[in-house]
C-alpha positions in Angstrom: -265.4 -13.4 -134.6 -265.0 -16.9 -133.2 -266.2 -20.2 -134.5 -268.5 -22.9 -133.0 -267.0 -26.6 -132.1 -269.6 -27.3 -134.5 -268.2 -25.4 -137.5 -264.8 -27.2 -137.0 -264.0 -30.0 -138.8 -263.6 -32.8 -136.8 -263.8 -37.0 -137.1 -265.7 -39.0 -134.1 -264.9 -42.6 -133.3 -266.2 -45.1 -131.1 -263.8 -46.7 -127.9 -266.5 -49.4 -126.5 -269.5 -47.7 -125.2 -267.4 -44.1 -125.5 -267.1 -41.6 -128.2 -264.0 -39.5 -128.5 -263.7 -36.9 -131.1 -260.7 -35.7 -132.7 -260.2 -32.0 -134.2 -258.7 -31.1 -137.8 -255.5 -28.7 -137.0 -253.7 -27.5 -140.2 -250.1 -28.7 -140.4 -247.4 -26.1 -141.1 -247.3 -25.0 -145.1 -250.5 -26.9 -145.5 -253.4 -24.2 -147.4 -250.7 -22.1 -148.6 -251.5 -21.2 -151.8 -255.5 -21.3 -150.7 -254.6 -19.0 -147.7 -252.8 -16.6 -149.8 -255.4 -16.4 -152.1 -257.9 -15.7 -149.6 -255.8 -12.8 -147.7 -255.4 -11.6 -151.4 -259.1 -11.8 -151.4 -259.5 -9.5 -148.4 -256.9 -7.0 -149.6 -258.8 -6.1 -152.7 -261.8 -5.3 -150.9 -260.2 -2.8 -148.4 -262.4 0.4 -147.9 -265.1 -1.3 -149.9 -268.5 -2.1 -148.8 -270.1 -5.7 -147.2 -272.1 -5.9 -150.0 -269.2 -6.1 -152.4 -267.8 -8.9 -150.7 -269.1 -12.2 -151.8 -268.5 -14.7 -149.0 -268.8 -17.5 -151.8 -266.4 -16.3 -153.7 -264.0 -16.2 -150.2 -265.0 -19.6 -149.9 -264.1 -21.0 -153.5 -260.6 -19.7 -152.7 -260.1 -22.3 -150.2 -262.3 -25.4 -151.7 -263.6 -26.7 -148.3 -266.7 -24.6 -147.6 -266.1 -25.4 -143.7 -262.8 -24.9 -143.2 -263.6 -21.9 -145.0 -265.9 -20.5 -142.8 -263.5 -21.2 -140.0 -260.8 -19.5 -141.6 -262.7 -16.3 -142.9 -263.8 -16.0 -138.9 -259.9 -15.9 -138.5 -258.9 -13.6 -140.7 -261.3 -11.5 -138.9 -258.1 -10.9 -135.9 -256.8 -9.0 -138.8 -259.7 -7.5 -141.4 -262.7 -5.8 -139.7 -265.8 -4.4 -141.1 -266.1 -1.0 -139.9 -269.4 1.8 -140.3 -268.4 4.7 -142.1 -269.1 7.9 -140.5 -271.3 10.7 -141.1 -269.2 13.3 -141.0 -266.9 10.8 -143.6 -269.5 10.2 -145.9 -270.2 13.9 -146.3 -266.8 15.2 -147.0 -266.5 12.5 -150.0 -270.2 13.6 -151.6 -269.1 17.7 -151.1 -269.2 21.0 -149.2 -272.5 22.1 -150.5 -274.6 18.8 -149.6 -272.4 19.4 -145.9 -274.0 22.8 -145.7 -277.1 22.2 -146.4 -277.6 19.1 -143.9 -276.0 21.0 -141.1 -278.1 23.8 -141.1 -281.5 22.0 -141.3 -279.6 19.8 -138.1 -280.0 16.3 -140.0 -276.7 14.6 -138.7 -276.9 11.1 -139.1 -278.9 8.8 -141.5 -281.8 7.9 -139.2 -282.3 12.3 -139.4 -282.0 12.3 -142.6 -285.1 9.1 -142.9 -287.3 11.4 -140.6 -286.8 14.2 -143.3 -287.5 12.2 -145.8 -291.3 10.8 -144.3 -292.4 14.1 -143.1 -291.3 15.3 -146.6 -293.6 12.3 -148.0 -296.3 13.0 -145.6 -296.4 16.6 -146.9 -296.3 16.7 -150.3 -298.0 13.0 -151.1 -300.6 12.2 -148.0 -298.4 9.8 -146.9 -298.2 7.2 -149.5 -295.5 7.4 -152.7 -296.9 5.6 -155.5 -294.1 4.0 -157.5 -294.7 5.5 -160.4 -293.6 8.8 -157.9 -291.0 7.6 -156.5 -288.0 9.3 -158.7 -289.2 12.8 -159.1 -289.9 12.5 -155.2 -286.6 11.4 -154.3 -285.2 13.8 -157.0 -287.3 16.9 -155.3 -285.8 15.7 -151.5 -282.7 15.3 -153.1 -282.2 18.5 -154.3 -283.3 20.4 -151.5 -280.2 19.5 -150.1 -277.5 19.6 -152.9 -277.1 15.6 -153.4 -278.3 13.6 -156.2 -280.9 10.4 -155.8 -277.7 7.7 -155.5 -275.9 10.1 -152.9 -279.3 10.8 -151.0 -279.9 6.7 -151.6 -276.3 6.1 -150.1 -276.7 8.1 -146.9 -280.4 7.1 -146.0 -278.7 3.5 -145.8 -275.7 4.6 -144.1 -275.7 2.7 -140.7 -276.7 -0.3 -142.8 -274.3 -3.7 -142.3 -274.2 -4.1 -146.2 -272.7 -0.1 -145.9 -269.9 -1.1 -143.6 -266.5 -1.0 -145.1 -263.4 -3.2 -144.9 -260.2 -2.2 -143.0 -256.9 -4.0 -142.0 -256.1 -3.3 -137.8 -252.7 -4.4 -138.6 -250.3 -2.3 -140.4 -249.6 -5.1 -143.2 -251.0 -8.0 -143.9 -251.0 -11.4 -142.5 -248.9 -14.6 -143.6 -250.3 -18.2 -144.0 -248.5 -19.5 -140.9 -249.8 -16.6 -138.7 -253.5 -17.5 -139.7 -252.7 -21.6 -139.3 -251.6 -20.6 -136.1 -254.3 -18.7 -134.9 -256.8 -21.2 -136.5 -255.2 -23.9 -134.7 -255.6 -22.3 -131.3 -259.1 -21.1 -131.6 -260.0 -24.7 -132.9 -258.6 -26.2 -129.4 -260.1 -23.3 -128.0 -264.0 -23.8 -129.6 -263.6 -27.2 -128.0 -263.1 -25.8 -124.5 -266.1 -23.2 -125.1 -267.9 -26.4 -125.4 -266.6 -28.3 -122.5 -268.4 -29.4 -119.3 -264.6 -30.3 -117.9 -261.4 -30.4 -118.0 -258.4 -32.7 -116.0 -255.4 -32.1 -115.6 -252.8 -34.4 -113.9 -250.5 -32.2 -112.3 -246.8 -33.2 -110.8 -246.3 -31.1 -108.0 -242.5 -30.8 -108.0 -242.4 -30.2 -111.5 -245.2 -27.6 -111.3 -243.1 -25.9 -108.1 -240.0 -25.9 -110.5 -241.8 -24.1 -113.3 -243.1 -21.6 -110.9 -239.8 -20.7 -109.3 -238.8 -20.0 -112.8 -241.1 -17.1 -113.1 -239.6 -13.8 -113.0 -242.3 -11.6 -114.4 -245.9 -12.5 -115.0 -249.6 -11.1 -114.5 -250.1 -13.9 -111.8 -248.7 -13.2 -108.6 -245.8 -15.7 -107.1 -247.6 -18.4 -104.5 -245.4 -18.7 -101.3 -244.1 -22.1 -99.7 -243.5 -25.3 -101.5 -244.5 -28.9 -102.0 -247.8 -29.8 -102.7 -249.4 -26.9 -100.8 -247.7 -24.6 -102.6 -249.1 -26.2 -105.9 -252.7 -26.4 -104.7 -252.8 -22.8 -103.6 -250.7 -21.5 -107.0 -253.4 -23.6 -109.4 -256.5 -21.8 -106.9 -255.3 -18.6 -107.3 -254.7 -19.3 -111.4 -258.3 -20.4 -111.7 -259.7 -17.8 -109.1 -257.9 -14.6 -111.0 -259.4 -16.0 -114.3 -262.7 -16.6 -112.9 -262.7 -20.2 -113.8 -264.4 -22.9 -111.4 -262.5 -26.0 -110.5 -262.1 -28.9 -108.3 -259.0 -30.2 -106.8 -257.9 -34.3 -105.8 -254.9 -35.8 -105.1 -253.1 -39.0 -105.5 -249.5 -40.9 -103.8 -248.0 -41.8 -106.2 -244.7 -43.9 -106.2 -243.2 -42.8 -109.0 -242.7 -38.9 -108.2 -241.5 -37.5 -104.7 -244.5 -35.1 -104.3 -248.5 -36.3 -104.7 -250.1 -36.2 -108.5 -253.0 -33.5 -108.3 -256.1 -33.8 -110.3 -257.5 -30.3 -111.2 -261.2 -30.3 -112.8 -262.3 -27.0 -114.2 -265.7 -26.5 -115.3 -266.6 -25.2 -118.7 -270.0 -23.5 -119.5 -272.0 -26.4 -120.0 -271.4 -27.3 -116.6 -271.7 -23.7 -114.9 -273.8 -21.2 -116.9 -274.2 -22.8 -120.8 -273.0 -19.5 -121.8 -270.1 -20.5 -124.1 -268.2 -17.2 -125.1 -267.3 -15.3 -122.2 -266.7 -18.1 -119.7 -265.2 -20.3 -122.4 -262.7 -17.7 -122.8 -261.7 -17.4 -119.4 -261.0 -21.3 -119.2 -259.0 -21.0 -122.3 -256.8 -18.6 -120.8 -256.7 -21.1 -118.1 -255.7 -24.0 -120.0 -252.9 -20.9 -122.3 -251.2 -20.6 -118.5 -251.5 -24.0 -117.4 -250.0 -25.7 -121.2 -247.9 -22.9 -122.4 -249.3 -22.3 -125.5 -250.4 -18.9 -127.1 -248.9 -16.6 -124.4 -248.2 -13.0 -124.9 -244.1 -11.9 -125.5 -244.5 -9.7 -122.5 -243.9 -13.1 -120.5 -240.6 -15.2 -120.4 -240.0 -18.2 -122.7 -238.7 -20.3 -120.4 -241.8 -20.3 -118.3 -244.0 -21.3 -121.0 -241.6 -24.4 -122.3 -241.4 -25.8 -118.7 -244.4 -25.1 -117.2 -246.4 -27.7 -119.8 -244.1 -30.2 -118.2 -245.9 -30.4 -115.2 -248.9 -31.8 -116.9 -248.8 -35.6 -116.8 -252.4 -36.4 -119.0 -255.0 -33.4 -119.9 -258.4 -34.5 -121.3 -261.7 -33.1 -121.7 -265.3 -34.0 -122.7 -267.0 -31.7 -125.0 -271.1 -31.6 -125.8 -272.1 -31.0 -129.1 -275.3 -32.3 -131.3 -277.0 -33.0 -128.0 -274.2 -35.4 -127.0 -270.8 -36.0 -124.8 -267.4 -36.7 -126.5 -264.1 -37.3 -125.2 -261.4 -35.2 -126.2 -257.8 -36.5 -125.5 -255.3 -33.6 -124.9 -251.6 -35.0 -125.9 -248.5 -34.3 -127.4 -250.3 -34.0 -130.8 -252.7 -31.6 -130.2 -249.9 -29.3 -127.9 -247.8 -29.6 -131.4 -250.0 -27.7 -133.2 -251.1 -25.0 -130.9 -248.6 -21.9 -131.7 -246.1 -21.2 -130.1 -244.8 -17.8 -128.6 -242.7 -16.7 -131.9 -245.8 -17.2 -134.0 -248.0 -14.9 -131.8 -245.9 -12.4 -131.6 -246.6 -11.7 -135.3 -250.6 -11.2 -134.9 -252.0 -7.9 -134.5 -253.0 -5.9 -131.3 -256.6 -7.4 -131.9 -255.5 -10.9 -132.0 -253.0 -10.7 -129.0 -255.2 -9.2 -126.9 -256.8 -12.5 -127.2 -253.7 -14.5 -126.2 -253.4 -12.3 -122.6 -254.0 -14.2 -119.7 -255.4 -11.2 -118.1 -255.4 -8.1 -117.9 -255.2 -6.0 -114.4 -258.7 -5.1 -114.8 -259.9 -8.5 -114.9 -257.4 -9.4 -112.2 -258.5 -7.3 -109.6 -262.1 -8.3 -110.8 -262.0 -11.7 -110.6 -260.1 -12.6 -107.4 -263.6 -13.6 -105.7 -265.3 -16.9 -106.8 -268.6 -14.5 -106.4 -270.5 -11.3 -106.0 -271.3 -12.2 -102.2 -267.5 -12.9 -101.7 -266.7 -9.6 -102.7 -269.2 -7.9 -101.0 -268.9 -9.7 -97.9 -265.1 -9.0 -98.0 -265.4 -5.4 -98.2 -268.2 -5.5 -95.6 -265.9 -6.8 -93.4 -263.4 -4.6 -94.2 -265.4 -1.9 -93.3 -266.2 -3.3 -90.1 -262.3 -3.7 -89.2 -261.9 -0.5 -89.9 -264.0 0.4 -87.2 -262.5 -1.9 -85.0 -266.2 -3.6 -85.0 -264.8 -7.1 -85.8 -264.5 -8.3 -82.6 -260.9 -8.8 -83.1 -261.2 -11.1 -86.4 -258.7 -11.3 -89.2 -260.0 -12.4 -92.4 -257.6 -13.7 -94.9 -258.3 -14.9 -98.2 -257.4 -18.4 -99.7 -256.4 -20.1 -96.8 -254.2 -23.4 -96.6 -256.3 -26.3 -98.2 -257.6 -28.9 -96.3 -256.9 -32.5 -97.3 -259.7 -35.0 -97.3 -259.9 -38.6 -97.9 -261.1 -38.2 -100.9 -259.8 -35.1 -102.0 -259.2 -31.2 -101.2 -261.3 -29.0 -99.5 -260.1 -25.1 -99.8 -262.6 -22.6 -97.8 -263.4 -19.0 -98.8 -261.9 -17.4 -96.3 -259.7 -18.1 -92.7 -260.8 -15.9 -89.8 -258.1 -15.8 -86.9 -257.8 -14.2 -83.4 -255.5 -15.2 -81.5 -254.5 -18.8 -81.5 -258.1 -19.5 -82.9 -259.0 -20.4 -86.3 -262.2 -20.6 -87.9 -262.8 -21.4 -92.2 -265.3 -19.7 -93.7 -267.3 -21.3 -96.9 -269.9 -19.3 -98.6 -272.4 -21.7 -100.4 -274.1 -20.7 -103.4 -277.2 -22.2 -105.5 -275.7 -22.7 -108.8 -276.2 -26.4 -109.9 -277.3 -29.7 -109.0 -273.6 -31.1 -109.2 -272.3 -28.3 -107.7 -274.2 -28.9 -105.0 -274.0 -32.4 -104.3 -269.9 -32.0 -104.9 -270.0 -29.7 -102.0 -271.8 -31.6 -99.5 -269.8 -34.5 -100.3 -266.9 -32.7 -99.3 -268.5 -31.3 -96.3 -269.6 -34.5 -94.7 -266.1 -35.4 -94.6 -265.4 -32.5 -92.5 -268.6 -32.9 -90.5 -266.5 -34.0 -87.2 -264.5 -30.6 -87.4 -265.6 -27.6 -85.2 -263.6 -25.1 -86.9 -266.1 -24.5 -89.7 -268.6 -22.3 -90.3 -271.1 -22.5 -93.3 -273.4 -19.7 -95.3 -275.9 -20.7 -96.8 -279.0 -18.7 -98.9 -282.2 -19.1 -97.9 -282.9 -20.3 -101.4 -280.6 -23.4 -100.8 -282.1 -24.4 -97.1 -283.4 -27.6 -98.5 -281.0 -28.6 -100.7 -278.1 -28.6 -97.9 -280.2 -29.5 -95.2 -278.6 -32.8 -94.7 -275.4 -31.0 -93.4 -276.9 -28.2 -91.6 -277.3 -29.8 -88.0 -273.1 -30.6 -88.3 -271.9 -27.1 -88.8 -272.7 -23.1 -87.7 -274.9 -21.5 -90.5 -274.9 -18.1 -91.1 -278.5 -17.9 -93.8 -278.4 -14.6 -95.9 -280.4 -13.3 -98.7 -278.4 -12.2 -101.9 -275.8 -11.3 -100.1 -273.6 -12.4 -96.5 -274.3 -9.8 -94.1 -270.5 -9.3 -91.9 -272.5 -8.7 -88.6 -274.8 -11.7 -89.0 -271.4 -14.0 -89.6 -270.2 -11.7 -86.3 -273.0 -12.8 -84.6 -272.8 -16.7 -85.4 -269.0 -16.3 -84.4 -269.5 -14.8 -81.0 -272.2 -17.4 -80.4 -270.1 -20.5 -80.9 -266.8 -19.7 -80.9 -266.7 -16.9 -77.3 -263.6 -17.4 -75.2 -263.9 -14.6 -72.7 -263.9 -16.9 -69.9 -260.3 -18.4 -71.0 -259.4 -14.5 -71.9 -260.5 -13.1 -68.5 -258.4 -15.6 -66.4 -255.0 -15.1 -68.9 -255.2 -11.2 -67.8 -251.3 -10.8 -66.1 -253.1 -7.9 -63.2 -249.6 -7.3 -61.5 -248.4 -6.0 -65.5 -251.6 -3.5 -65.9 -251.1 -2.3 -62.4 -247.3 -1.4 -63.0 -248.2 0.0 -66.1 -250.9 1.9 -65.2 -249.2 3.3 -62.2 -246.4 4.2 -64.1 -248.2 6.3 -67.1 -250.8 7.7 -65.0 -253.5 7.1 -67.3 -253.9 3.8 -70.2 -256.3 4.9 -72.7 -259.4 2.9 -73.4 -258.0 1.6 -77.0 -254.7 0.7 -75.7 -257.0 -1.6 -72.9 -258.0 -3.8 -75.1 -254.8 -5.4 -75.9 -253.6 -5.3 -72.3 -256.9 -7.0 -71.1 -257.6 -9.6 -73.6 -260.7 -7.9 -74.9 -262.3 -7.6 -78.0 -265.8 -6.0 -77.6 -266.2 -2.9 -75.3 -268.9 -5.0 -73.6 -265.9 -6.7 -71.9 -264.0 -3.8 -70.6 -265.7 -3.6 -67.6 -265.4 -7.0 -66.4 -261.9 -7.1 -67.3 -261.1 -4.0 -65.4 -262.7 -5.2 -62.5 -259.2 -7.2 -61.9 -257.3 -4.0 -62.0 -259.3 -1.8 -60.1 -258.8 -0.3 -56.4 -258.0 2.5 -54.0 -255.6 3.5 -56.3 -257.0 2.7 -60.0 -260.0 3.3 -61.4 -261.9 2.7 -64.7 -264.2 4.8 -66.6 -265.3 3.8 -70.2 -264.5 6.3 -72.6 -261.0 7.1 -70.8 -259.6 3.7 -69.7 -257.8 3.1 -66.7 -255.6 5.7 -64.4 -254.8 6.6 -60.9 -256.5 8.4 -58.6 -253.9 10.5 -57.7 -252.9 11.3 -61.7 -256.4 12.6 -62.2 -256.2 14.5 -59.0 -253.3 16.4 -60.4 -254.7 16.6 -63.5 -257.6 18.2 -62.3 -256.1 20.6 -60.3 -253.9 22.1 -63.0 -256.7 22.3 -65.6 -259.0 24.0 -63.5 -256.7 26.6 -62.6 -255.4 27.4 -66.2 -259.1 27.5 -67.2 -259.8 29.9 -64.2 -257.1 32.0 -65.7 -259.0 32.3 -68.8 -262.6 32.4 -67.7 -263.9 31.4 -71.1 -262.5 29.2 -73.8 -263.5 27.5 -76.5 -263.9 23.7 -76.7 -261.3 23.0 -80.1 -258.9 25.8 -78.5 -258.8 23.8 -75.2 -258.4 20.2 -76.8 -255.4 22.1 -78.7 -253.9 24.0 -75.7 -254.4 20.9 -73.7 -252.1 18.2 -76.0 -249.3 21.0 -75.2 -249.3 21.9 -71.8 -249.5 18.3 -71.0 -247.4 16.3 -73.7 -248.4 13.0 -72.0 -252.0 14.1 -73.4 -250.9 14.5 -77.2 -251.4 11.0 -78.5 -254.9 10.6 -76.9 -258.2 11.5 -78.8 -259.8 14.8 -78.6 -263.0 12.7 -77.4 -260.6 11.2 -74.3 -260.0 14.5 -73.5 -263.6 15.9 -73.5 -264.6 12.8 -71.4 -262.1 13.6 -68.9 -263.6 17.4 -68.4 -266.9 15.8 -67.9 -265.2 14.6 -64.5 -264.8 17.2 -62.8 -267.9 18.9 -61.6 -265.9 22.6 -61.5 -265.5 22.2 -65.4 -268.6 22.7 -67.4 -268.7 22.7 -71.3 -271.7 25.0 -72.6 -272.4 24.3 -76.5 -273.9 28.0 -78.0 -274.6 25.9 -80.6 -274.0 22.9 -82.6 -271.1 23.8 -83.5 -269.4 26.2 -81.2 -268.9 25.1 -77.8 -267.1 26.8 -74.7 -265.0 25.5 -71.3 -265.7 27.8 -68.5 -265.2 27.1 -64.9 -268.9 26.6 -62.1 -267.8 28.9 -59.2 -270.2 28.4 -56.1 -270.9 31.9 -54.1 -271.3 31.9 -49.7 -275.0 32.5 -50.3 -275.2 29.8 -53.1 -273.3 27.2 -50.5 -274.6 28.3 -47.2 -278.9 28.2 -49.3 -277.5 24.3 -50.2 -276.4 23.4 -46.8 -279.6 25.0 -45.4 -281.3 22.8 -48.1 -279.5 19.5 -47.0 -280.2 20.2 -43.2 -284.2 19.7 -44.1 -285.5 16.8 -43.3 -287.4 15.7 -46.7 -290.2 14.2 -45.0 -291.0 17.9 -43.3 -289.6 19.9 -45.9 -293.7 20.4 -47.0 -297.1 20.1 -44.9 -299.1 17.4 -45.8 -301.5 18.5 -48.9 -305.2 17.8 -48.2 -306.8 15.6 -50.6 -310.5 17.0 -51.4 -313.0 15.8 -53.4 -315.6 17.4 -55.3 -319.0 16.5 -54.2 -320.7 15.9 -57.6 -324.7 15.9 -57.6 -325.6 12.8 -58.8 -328.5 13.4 -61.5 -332.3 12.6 -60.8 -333.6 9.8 -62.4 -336.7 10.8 -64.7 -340.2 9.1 -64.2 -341.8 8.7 -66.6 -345.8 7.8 -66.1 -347.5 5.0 -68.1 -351.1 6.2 -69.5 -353.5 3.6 -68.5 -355.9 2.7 -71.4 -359.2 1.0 -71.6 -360.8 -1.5 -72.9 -361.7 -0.5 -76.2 -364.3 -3.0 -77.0 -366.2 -2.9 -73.9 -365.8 1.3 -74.3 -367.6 0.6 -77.4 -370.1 -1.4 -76.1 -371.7 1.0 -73.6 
């Protein structure tokens, strides 16, 4: 288990109005006798329980309570507290107690402590007085073979202070190997609590180190210079999941620019210091040379720190910023390749840059990057990408105030459009982003996605660039969409078309399927096909979608051929027809079965009758004299005398009488009275 930048021992001073922090590395020999007695410590406690190990005694073998606490955490790469198993347990306390347990099915403690409270509730009403407590425990006990401190010792099992000691390396470790790995965990707990790191890179010297590489985890970067450098240190951070910034600098003194890479720690990105912090130190292993694995050559890890001109950081701890310096000092007492090589599996694993899993895991900056790659993908595949190429980490674009590297490229042709997906993340992540992005405001090869979420925060750049807005994730089609609206060239595609070449060809094969139009007629959506063909069509070439282009007189023959083989046969069915039809013609083998099908449904002598859904049968329409002779009678009507006029009449409906109703006329009821 890792320690805290906190836990380290460390000395702050004061540099005017900034604070830089220094950490306490071990010199070589230095704690030998203490970190012998410690690892002696350790091994006399091997298959013991936690709660025989006194962590102040561990302590009082170094003196510096501290440092001791940093060390036990590193002794931890080699000494492991472990849970004992049941089954373990059980064949130390006996056959019989086995027995017993396995037939009533308790097989783990927290069984065994539901046995034990239904026993209570049983027998004692649920509540044990004290005074009951050892002739209950020594009934339960007994029920099952085991005595009270046996019954004591399983209920307890799964307990930390149960958990035993063991050793994952086969013998145990020297002084130097723990000052070693203390030392690089140190540097390390000071990156877990960085908001950044800088490098100064020289680019030729960084080129050189790379060329040196023979075999590595990292892929080999193509091209040289400083491009080469740029897209090299990308790749680094992006396969280790590590967020950076890049700038440059002329600089007189070196043939190539002097890059400054910025990678953001966890106080910057998430605050979460163990995973990401990990990933930047792996980082910072590749980009120093310290702490890499044996499976990777020496002489890339000695030259490859020469390319760093100054490295820095600034750590937070205690609610405050420090400045940690990163020289020669510090390098000299991070270990080196021979001293790893000595650590167990546990603590090498540590020291990888990467394994494949993580590489193939981490290649996308984000979530909606990956999805949005494989969506398109999955469009391509479908040839539903309007002819786009995506291509992932394009060439950097330089800035005057730095380096801009997109997402993603998309190219058709001799077009090319960058692709940046914006996320939410932080404030200074976004402000760094827009900042870059106004610089590139006057460009019209850029397109933007934005989330919905961020629509205010990156409105001042919005009216400058395309915006393709998602939700959670980048839909493929909507970025389709956005690129068909701004970037459509069919215009400048429709007058490049060479008509004379598609004639020749098309005369020459007899028939140019639909797919293999496309290319031939500059088109990209099937939308188009028809417009385009319009410049190759004529008395002699036609265009149907679904086929493509051919010649009249092709089809003709074609037809003629096929409809008297299939009059030969009477009935066939469909599949055996698509099959016998790639060999009697071979010129038809390469085209799709659907092609085919859609050149039947020419011919108006050629029916295909589906029995079902899923048989289906070719059979030839034959007309009879009666049949032709009834439909040329038929066509000689005139349609406007082919039926007498129909008389329209309407019902005569009785409209119904109105009742009247008579008012009673009454009197005057007070003269009435009167009389």
């Amino acid at each position: 288990m890792r320690f805290s930048l906190q836990d380290v021992k460390k000395q702050v001073q004061r540099h005017g109005s900034e604070l830089y922090v220094s950490l306490h590395f071990l010199q070589p020999g230095e704690l030998a006798n203490e970190l012998t007695s410690l690892i002696a410590y350790h091994e006399q406690h091997l298959g013991k329980p936690r709660r025989s190990f006194s962590i102040d005694d561990a302590r009082a073998c170094v003196g510096d309570y501290r440092l001791a606490y940093c060390l036990i955490n590193t002794l931890s790469a080699w000494y492991q507290w472990r849970s004992c198993s049941w089954s373990e347990a059980l064949e130390r306390i006996g056959s019989a107690a086995r027995l017993q347990l396995t037939t009533t099915g308790i097989a783990s403690p927290v069984l065994l402590r539901l046995a034990l409270f239904n026993h209570v509730n049983e027998h004692y009403e649920g509540f044990l007085p004290t005074e009951l407590r050892a002739d209950a425990l020594q009934a339960f006990a007994e029920r099952y073979s085991l005595s009270v401190p046996e019954l004591e010792y399983l209920l307890v099992l799964d307990s930390d202070e149960e958990e035993i000691l063991v050793r994952a390396a086969p013998t145990s470790p020297l002084p130097q190997d723990v000052v070693s790995l203390y030392n690089q965990w140190t540097f390390e707990a000071a990156l877990c609590a960085a908001s950044q790191v800088r490098f100064v890179i020289d680019c030729e010297a960084f080129e050189k180190a790379s060329r040196v590489e023979s075999q590595s985890l990292v892929q080999a970067s193509t091209g040289t210079g400083m491009g080469a450098a740029i897209k090299r240190l990308c790749f680094l951070a992006r396969v280790l999941g590590v967020y950076y910034d890049l700038t440059y600098e002329p600089s007189p003194n070196h043939k190539a620019p002097l890059l400054h890479l910025t990678l953001y720690g966890p106080q910057e990105m998430t605050g979460a210091p163990q995973q990401y912090g990990l990933r930047l130190a792996r980082l910072c292993r590749q980009l120093l040379g310290y702490g890499v694995s044996q499976r990777q050559p020496t002489k890339r890890s000695q030259t490859l720190s020469k390319a760093i001109v100054a490295a820095d950081a600034t750590v937070h701890f205690l609610q405050r910023s420090y400045s940690f310096v990163i020289d020669h000092a510090v390098l000299s007492r991070l270990p080196a390749i021979a001293a790893t090589q000595q650590a167990p599996d546990t603590a090498r694993a540590a020291l990888v840059p990467g394994s494949s899993a993580e590489l193939a895991a981490s290649v996308f900056d984000s979530s909606v990057e990956q999805s949005f790659a494989e969506a398109f993908a999955s469009l391509e595949n479908s040839h539903a990408v309007d002819g786009w190429r995506l291509l992932r980490e394009p060439e950097p674009l330089l800035l005057e105030h730095g380096i801009f590297i997109p997402d993603f490229a998309l190219t058709r042709g001799q077009q090319r459009v960058y692709v940046e997906i914006l996320g939410f993340w932080t404030p200074t992540y976004r402000e760094r982003k827009i900042q870059k992005l106004q610089q590139l405001q006057n460009r019209a090869d850029i397109v933007l996605a934005i989330p919905l979420e961020a629509q205010a925060a990156f409105s001042s750049i919005t009216a400058h660039f395309p915006i393709a807005w998602y939700n959670e994730q980048l839909s493929a089609t909507e970025l389709l969409h956005v690129l068909r609206t701004r970037y459509d060239d069919f215009a400048e595609r429709l007058a490049s078309i060479d008509a004379v070449t598609v004639k020749r060809q098309v005369e020459s094969v007899g028939l140019l399927p639909e797919r293999a139009c496309y290319a031939l007629l500059h088109c990209y959506r099937r939308s188009e096909l028809p417009q385009a063909a319009a410049r190759i069509t004529g008395p002699t070439i036609a265009f149907v979608p679904g086929i493509g282009l051919y010649t009249i007189d092709w089809m003709e023959q074609l037809r003629s051929s096929f409809v008297e083989w299939i009059d030969s046969v009477s009935v066939i069915s469909l599949a055996e027809v698509l099959r016998e039809s790639k060999l009697r013609w071979p010129h038809l083998a390469s085209y799709e079965d659907a092609t085919i099908e859609a050149i039947m449904s020419l011919w108006p002598e050629v029916r295909v009758r589906r029995t079902s859904i899923f048989e289906a049968v070719v059979e030839i329409i034959k007309h009879t004299a009666e049949q032709e002779q009834l439909t040329t009678y038929v066509e000689q009507i005139d349609p406007q005398q082919s039926l007498p006029p129909k008389k329209v009449t309407h019902e005569k409906r009785t409209a119904p009488r109105k009742r009247v109703l008579k008012e009673a006329a009454q009197g005057d009821l007070w003269q009435e009275g009167t009389r």
